[in-house]
Backbone of each chain as nested JSON, in Angstrom:
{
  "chains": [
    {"id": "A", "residues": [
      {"number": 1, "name": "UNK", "atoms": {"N": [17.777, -2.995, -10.338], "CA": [17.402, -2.861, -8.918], "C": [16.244, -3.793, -8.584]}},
      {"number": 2, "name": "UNK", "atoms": {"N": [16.506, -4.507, -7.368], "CA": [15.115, -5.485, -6.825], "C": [13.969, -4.406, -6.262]}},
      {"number": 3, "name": "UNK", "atoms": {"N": [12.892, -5.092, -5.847], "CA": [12.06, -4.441, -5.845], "C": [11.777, -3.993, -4.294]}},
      {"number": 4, "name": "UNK", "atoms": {"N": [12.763, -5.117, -3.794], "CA": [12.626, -3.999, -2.092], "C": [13.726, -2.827, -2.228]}},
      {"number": 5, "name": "UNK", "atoms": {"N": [14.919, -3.094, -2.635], "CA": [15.803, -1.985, -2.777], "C": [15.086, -0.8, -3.52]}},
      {"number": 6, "name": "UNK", "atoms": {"N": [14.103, -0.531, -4.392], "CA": [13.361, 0.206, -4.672], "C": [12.542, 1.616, -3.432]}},
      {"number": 7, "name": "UNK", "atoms": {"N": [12.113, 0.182, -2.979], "CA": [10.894, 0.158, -1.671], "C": [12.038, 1.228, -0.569]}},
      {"number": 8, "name": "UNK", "atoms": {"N": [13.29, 0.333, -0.573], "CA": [14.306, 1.407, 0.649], "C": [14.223, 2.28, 0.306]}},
      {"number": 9, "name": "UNK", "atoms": {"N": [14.344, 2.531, -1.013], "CA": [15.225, 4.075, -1.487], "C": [13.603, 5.213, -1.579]}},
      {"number": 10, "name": "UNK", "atoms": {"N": [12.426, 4.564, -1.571], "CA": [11.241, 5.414, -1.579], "C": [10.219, 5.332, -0.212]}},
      {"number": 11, "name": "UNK", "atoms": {"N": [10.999, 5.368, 1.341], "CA": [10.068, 4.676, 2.042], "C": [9.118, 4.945, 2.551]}},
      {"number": 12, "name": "UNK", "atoms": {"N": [8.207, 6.137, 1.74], "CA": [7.191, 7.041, 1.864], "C": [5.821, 5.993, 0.844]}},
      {"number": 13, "name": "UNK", "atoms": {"N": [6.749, 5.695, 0.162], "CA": [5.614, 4.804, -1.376], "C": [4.853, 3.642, -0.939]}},
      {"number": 14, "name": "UNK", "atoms": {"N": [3.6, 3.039, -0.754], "CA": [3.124, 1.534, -0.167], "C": [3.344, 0.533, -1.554]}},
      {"number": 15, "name": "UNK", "atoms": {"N": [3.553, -0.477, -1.07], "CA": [3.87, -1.625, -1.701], "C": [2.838, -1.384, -3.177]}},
      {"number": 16, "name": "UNK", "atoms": {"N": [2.07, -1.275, -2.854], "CA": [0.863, -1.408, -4.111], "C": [1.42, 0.118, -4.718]}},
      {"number": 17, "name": "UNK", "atoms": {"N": [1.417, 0.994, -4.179], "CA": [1.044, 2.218, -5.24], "C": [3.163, 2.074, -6.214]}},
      {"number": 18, "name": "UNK", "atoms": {"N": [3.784, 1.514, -5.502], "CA": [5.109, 1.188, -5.852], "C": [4.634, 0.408, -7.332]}},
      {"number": 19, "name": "UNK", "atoms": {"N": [4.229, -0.797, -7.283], "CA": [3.681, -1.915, -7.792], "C": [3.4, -1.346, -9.122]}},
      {"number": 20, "name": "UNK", "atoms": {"N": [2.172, -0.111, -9.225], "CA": [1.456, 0.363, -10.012], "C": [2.298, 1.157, -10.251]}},
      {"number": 21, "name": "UNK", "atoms": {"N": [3.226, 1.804, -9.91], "CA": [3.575, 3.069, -10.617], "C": [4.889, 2.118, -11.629]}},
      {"number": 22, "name": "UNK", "atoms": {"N": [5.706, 1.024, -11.128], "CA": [6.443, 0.361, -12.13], "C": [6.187, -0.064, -13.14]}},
      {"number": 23, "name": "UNK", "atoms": {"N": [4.823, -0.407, -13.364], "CA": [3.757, -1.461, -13.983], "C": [3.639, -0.118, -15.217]}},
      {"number": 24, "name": "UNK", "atoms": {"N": [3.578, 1.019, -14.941], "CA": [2.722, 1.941, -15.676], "C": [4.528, 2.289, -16.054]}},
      {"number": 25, "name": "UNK", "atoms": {"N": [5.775, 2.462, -15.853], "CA": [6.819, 3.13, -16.445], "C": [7.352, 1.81, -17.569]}},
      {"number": 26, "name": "UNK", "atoms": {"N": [7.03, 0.369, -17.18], "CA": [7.241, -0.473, -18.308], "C": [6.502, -0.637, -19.361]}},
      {"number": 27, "name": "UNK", "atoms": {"N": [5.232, 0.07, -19.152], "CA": [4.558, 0.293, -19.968], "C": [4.427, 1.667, -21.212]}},
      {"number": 28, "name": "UNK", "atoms": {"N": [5.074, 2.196, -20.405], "CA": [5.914, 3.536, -21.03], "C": [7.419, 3.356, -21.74]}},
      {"number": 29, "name": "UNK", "atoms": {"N": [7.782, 1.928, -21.746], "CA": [8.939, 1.739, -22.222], "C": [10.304, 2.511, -21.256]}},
      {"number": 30, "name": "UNK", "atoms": {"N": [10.103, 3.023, -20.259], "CA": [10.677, 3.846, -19.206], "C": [11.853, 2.681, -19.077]}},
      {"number": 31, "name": "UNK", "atoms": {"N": [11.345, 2.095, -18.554], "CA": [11.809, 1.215, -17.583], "C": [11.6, -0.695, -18.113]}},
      {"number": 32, "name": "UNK", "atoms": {"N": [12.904, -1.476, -17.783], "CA": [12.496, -2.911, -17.859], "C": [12.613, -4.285, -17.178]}},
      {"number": 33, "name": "UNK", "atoms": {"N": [11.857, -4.885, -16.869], "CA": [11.283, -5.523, -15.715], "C": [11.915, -7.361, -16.255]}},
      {"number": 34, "name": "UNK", "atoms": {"N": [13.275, -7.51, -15.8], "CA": [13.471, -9.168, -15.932], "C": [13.694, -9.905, -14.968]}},
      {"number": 35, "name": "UNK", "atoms": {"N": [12.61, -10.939, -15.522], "CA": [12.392, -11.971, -14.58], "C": [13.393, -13.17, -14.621]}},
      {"number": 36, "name": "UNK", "atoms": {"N": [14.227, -13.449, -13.338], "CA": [14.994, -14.535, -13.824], "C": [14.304, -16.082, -13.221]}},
      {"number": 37, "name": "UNK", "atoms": {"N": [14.329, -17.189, -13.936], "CA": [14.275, -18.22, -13.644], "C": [14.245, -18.806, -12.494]}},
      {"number": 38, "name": "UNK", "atoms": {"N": [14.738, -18.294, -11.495], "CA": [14.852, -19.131, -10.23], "C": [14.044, -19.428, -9.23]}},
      {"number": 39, "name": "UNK", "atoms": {"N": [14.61, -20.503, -8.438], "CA": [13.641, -20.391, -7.112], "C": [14.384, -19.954, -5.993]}},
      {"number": 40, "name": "UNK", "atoms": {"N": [14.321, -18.882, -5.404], "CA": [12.793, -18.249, -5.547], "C": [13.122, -16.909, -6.473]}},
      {"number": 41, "name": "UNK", "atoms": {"N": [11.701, -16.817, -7.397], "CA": [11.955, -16.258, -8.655], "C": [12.64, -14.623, -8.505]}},
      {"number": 42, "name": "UNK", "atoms": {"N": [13.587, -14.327, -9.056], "CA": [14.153, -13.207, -9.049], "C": [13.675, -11.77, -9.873]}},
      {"number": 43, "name": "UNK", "atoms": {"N": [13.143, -10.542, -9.457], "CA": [12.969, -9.746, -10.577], "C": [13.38, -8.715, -10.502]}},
      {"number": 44, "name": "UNK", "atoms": {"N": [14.722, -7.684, -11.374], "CA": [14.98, -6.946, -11.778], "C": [14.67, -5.984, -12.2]}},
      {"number": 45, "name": "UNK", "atoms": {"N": [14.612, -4.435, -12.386], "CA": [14.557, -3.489, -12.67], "C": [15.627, -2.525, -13.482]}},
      {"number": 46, "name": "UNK", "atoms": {"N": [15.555, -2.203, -14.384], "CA": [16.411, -1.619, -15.113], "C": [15.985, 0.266, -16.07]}},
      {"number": 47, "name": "UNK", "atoms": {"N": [16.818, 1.116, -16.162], "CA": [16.086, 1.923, -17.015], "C": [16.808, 1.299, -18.378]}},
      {"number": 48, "name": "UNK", "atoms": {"N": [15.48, 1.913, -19.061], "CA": [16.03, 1.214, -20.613], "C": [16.79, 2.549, -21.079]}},
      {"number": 49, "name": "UNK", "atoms": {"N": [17.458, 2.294, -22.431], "CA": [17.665, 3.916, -22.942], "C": [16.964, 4.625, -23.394]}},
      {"number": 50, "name": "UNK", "atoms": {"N": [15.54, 4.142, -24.104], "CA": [14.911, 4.83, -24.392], "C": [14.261, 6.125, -22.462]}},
      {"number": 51, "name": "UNK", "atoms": {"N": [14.302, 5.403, -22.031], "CA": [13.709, 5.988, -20.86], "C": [14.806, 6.829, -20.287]}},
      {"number": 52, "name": "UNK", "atoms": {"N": [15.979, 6.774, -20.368], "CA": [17.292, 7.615, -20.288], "C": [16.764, 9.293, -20.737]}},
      {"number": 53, "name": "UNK", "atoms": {"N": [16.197, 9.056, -21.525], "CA": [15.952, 10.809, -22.202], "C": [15.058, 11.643, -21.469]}},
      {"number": 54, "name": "UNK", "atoms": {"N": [14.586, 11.071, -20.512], "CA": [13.333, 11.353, -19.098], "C": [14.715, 12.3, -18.201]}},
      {"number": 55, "name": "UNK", "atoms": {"N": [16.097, 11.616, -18.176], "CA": [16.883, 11.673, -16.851], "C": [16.871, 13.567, -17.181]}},
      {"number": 56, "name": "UNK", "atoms": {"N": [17.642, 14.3, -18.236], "CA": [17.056, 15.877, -17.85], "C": [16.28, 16.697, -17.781]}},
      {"number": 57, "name": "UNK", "atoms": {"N": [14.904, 16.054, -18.243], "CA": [13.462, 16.396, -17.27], "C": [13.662, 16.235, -16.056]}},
      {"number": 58, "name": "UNK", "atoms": {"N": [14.1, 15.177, -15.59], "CA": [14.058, 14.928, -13.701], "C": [15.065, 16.127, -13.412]}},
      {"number": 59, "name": "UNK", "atoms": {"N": [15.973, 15.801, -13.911], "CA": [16.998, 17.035, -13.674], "C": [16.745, 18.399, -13.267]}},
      {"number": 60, "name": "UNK", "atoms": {"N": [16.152, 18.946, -14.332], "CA": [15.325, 20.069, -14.386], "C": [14.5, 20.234, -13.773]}},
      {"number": 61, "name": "UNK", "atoms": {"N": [13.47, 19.418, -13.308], "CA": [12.619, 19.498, -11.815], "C": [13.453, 19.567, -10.883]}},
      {"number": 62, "name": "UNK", "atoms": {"N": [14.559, 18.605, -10.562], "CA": [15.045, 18.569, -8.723], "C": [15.709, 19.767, -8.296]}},
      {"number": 63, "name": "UNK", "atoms": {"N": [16.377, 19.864, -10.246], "CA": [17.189, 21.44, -9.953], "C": [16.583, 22.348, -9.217]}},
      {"number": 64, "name": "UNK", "atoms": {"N": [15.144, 22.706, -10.246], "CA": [14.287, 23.717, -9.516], "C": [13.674, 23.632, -8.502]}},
      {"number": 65, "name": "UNK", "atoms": {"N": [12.905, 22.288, -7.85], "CA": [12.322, 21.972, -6.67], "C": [13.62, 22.372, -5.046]}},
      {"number": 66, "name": "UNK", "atoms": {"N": [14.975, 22.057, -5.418], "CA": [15.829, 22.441, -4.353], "C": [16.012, 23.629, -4.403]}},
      {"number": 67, "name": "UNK", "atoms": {"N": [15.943, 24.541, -5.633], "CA": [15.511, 25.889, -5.06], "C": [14.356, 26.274, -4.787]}},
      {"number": 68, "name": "UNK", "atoms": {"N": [13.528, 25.919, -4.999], "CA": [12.704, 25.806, -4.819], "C": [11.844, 26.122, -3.008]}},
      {"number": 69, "name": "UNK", "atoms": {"N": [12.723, 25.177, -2.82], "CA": [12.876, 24.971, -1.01], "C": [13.813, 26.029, -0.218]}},
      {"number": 70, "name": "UNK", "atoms": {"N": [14.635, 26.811, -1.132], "CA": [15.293, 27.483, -0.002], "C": [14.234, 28.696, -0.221]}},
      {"number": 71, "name": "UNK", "atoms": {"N": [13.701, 29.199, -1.361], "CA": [12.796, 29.839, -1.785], "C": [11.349, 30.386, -0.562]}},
      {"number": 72, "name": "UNK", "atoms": {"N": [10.82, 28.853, -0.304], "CA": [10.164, 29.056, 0.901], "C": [10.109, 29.365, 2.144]}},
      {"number": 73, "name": "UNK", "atoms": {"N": [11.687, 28.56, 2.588], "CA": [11.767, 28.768, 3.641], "C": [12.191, 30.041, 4.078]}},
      {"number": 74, "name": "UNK", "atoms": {"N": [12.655, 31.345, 2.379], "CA": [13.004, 32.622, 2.832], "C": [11.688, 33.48, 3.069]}},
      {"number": 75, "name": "UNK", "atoms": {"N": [10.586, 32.319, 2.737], "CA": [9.109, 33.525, 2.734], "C": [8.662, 33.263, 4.0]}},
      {"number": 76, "name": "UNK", "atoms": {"N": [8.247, 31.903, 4.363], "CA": [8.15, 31.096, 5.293], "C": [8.433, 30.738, 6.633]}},
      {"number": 77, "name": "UNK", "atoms": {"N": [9.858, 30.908, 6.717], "CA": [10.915, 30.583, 7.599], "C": [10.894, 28.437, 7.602]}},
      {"number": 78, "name": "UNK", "atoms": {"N": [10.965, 28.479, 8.729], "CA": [11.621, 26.353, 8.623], "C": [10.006, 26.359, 8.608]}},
      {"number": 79, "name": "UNK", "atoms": {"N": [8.753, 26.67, 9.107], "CA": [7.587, 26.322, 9.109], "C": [6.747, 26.123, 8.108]}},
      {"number": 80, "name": "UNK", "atoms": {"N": [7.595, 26.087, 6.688], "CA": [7.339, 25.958, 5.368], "C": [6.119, 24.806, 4.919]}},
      {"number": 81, "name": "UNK", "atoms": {"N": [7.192, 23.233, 5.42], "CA": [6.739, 22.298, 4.808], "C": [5.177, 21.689, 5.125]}},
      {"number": 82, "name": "UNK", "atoms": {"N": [4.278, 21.418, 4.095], "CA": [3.118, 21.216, 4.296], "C": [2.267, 20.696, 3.391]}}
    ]},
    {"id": "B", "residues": [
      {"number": 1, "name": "UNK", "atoms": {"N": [-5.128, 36.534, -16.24], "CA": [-6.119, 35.808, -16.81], "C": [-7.614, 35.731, -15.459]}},
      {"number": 2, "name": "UNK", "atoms": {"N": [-8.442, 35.594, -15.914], "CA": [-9.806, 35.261, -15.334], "C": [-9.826, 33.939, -14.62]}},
      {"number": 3, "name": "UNK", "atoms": {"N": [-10.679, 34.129, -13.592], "CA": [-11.27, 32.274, -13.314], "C": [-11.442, 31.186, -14.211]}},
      {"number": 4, "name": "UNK", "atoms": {"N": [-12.533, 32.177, -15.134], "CA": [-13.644, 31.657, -16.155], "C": [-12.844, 31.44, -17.53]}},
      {"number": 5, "name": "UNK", "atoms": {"N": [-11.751, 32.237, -17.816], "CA": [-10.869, 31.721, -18.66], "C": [-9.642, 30.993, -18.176]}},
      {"number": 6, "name": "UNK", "atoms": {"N": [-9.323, 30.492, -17.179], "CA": [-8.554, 29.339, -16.718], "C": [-9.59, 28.173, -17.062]}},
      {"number": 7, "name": "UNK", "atoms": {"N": [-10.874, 28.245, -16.349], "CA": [-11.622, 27.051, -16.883], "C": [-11.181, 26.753, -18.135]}},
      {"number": 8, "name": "UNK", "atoms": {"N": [-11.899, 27.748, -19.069], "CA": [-12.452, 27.435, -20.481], "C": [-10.758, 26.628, -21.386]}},
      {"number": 9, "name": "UNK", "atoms": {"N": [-9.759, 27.319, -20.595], "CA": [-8.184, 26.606, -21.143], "C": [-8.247, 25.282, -20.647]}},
      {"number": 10, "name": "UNK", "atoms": {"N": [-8.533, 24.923, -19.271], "CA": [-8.417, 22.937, -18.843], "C": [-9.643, 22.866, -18.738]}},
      {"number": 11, "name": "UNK", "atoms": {"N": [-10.501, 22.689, -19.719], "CA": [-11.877, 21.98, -19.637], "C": [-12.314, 20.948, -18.71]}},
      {"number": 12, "name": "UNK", "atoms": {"N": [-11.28, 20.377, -18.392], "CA": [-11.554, 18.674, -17.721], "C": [-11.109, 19.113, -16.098]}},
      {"number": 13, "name": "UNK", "atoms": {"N": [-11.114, 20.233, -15.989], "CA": [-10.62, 20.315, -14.849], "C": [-11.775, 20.832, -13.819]}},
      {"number": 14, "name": "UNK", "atoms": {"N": [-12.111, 20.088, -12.829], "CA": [-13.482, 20.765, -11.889], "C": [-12.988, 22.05, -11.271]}},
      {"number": 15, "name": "UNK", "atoms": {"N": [-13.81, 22.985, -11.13], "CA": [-14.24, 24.405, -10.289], "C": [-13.241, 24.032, -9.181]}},
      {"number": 16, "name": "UNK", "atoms": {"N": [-13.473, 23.242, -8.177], "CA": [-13.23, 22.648, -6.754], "C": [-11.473, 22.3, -7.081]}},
      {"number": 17, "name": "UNK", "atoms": {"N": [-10.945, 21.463, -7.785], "CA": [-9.478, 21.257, -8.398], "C": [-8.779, 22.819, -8.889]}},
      {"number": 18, "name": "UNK", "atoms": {"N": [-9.171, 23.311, -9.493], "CA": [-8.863, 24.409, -10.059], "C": [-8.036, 25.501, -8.985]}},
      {"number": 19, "name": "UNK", "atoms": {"N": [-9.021, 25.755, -8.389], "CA": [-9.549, 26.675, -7.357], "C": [-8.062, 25.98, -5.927]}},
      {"number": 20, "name": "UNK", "atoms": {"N": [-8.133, 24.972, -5.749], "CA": [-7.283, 24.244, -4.802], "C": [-5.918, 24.621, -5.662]}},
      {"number": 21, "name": "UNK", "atoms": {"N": [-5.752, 24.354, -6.675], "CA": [-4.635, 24.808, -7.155], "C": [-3.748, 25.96, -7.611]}},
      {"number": 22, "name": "UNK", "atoms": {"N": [-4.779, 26.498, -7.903], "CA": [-4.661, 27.911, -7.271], "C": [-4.164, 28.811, -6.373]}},
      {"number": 23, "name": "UNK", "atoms": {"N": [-4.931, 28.525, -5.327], "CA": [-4.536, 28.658, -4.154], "C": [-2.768, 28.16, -3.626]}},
      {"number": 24, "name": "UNK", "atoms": {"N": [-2.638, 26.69, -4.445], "CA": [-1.344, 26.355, -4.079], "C": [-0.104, 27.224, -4.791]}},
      {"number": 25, "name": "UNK", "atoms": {"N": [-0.495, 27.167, -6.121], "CA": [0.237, 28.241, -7.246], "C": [0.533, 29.409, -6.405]}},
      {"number": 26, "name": "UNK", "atoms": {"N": [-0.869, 30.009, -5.384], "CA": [-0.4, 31.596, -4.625], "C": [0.381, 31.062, -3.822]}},
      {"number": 27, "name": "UNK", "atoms": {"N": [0.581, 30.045, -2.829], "CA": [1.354, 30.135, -1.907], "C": [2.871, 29.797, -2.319]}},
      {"number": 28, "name": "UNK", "atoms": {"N": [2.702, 29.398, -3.024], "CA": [4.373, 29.325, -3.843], "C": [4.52, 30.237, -4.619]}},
      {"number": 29, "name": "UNK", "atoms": {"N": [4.313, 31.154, -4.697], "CA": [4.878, 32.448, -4.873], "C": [4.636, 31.923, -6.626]}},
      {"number": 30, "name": "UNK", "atoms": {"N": [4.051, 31.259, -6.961], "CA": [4.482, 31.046, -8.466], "C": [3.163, 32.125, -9.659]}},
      {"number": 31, "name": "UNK", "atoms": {"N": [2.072, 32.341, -8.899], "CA": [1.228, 33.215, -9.067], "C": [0.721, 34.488, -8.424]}},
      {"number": 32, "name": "UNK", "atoms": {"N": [-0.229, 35.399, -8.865], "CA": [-0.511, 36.034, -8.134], "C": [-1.778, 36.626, -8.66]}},
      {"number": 33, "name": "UNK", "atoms": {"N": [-2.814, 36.764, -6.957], "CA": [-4.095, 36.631, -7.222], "C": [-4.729, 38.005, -6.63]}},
      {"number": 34, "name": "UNK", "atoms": {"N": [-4.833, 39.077, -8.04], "CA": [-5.628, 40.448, -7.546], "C": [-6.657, 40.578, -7.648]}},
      {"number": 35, "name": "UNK", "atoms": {"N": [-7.381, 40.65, -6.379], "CA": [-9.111, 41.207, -6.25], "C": [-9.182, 42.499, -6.672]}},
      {"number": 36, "name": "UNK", "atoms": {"N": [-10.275, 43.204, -7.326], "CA": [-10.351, 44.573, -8.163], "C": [-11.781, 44.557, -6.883]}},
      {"number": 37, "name": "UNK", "atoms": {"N": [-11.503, 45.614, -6.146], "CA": [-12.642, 46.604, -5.334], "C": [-13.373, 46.942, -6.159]}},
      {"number": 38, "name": "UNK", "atoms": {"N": [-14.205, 45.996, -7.092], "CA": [-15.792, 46.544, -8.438], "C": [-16.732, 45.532, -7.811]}},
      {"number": 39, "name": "UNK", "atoms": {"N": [-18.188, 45.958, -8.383], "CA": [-19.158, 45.258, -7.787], "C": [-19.616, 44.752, -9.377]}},
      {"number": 40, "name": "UNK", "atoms": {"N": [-19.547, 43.466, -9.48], "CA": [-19.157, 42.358, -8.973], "C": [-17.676, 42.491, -9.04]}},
      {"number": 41, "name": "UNK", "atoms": {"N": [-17.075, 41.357, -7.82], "CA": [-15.796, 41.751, -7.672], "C": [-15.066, 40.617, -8.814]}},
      {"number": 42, "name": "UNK", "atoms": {"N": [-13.799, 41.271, -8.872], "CA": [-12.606, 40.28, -10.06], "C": [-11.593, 40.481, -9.828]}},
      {"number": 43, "name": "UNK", "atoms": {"N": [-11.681, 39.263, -10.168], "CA": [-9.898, 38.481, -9.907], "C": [-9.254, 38.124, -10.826]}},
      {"number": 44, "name": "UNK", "atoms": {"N": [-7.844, 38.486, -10.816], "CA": [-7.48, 38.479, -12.096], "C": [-6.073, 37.362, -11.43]}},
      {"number": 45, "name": "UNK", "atoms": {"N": [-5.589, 36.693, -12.522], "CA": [-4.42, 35.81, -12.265], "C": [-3.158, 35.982, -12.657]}},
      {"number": 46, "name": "UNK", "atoms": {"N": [-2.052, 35.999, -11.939], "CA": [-1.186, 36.11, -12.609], "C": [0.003, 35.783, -12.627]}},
      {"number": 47, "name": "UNK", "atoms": {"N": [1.01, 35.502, -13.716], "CA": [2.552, 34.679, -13.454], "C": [3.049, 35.668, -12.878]}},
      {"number": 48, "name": "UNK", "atoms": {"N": [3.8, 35.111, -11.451], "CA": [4.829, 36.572, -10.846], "C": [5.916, 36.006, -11.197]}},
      {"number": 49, "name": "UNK", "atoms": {"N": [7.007, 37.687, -11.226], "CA": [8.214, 37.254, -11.723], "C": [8.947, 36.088, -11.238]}},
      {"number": 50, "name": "UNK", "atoms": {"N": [8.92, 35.664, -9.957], "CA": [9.511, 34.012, -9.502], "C": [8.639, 32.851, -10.199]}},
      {"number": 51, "name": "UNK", "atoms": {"N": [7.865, 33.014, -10.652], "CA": [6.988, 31.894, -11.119], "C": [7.998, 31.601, -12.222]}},
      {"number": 52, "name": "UNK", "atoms": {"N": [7.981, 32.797, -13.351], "CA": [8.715, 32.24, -14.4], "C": [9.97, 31.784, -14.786]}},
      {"number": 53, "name": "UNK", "atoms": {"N": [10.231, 31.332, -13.138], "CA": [11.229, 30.355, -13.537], "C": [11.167, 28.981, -13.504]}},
      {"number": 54, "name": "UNK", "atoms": {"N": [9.867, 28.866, -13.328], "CA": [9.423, 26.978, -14.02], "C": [9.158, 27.12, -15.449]}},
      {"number": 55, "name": "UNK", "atoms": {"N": [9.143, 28.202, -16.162], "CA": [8.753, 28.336, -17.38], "C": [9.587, 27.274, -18.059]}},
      {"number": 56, "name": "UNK", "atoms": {"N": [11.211, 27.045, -17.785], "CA": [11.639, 26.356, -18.436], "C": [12.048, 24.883, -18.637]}},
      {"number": 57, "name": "UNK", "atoms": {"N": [11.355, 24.42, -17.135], "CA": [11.381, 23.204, -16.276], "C": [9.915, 22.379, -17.148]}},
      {"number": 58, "name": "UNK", "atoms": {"N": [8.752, 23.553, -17.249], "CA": [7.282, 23.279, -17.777], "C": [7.965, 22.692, -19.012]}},
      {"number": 59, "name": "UNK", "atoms": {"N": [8.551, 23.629, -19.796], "CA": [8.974, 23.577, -21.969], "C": [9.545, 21.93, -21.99]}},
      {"number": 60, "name": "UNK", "atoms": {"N": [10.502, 22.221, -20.906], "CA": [11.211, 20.333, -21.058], "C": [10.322, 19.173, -21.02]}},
      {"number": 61, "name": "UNK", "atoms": {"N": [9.691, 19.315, -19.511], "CA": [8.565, 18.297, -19.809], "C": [7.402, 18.289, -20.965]}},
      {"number": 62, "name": "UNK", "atoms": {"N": [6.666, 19.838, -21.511], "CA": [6.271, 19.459, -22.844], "C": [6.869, 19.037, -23.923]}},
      {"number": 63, "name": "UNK", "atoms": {"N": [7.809, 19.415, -24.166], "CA": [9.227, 19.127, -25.313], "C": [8.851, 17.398, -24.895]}},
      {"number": 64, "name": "UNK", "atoms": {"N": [9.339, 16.847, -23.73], "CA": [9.276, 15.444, -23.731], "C": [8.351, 14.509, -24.001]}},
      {"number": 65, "name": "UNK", "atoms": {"N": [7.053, 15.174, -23.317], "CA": [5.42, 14.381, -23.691], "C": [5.388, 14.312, -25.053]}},
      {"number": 66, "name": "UNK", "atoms": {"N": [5.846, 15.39, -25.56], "CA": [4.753, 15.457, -26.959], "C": [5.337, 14.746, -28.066]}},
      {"number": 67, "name": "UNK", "atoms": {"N": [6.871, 14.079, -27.631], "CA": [7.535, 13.273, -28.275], "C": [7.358, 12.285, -28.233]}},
      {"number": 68, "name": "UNK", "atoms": {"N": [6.711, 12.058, -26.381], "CA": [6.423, 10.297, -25.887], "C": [5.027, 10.347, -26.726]}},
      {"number": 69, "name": "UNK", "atoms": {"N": [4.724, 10.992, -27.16], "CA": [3.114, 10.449, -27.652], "C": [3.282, 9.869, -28.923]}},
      {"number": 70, "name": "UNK", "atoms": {"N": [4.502, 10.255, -29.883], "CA": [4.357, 9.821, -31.063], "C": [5.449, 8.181, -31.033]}},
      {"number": 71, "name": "UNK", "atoms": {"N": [6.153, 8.016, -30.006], "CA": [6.826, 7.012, -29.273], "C": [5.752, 6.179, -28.96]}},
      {"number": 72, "name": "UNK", "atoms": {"N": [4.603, 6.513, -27.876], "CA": [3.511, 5.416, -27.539], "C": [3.171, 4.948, -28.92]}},
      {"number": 73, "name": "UNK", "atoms": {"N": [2.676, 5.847, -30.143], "CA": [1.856, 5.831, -30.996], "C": [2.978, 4.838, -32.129]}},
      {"number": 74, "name": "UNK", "atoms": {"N": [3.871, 4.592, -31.97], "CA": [4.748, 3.662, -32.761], "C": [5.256, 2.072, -32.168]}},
      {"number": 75, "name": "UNK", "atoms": {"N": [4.618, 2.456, -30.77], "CA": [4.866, 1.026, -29.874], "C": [3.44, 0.36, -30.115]}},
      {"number": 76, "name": "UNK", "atoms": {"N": [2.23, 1.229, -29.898], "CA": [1.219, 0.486, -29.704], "C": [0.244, 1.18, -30.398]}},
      {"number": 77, "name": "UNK", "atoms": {"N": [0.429, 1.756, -31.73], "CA": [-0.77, 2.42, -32.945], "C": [-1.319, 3.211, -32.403]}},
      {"number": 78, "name": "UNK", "atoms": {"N": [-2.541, 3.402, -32.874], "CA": [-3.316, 4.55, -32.65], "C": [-4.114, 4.296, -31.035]}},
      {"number": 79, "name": "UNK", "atoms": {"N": [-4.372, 3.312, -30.683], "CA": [-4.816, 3.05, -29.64], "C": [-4.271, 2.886, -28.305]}},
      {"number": 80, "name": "UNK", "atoms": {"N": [-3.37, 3.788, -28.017], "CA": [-2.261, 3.683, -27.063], "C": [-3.059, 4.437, -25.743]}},
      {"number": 81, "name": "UNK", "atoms": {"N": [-3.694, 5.519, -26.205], "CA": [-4.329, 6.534, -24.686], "C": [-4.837, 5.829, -23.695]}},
      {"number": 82, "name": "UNK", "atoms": {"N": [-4.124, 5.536, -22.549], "CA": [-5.518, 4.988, -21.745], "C": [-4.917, 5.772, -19.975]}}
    ]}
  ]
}
């Protein structure tokens, strides 16, 4: 994935804190960052496999975070989010 | 559990952080916070039964850290923490 298609898919995230948080998952071996040759220079995003073993941790959060949400809004009502 | 023994478990964690989180833990139903009518008054903390169902969302992500640490510690030695 390029790094604006990133940017679409998170459009809450600013350019910099995006920047830093990629910087810190290639550094975690998460994730890997290739640069291709060209002009104008191209750079890629990839998960590695090692970083694959993260995917049912996430899992396991979104699972629970979407119940999570109906959860509130039964204590709450829609005036939940905050 | 106590205030004063939540501290003494996250050492690194300020009064002011704690306390904010707390508070968030009560409103998500994931804790629950009883004042005892004694002079001096106490508060005691506690997992409510909806809480413990991050119990198993929490185990995955420790299960995962404590693996990435010996992963950092084979990418980049002993000096990996930062």
């Amino acid at each position: 994935m390029r790094f604006s298609e990133l940017q679409r898919a998170i459009p809450d995230i600013t350019k910099k804190m995006l920047t830093t948080q990629l910087r810190e998952l290639e550094y975690h071996d998460i994730i890997n960052r290739k640069v291709y040759a060209e002009i104008p220079p191209k750079v890629e995003y990839s998960m590695k496999e090692y970083g694959k073993g993260l995917i049912p941790v996430l899992k396991s959060m979104k699972t629970w975070g979407l119940s999570h949400l109906l959860h509130l809004k039964e204590l709450y009502g829609e005036e939940h989010i905050k």
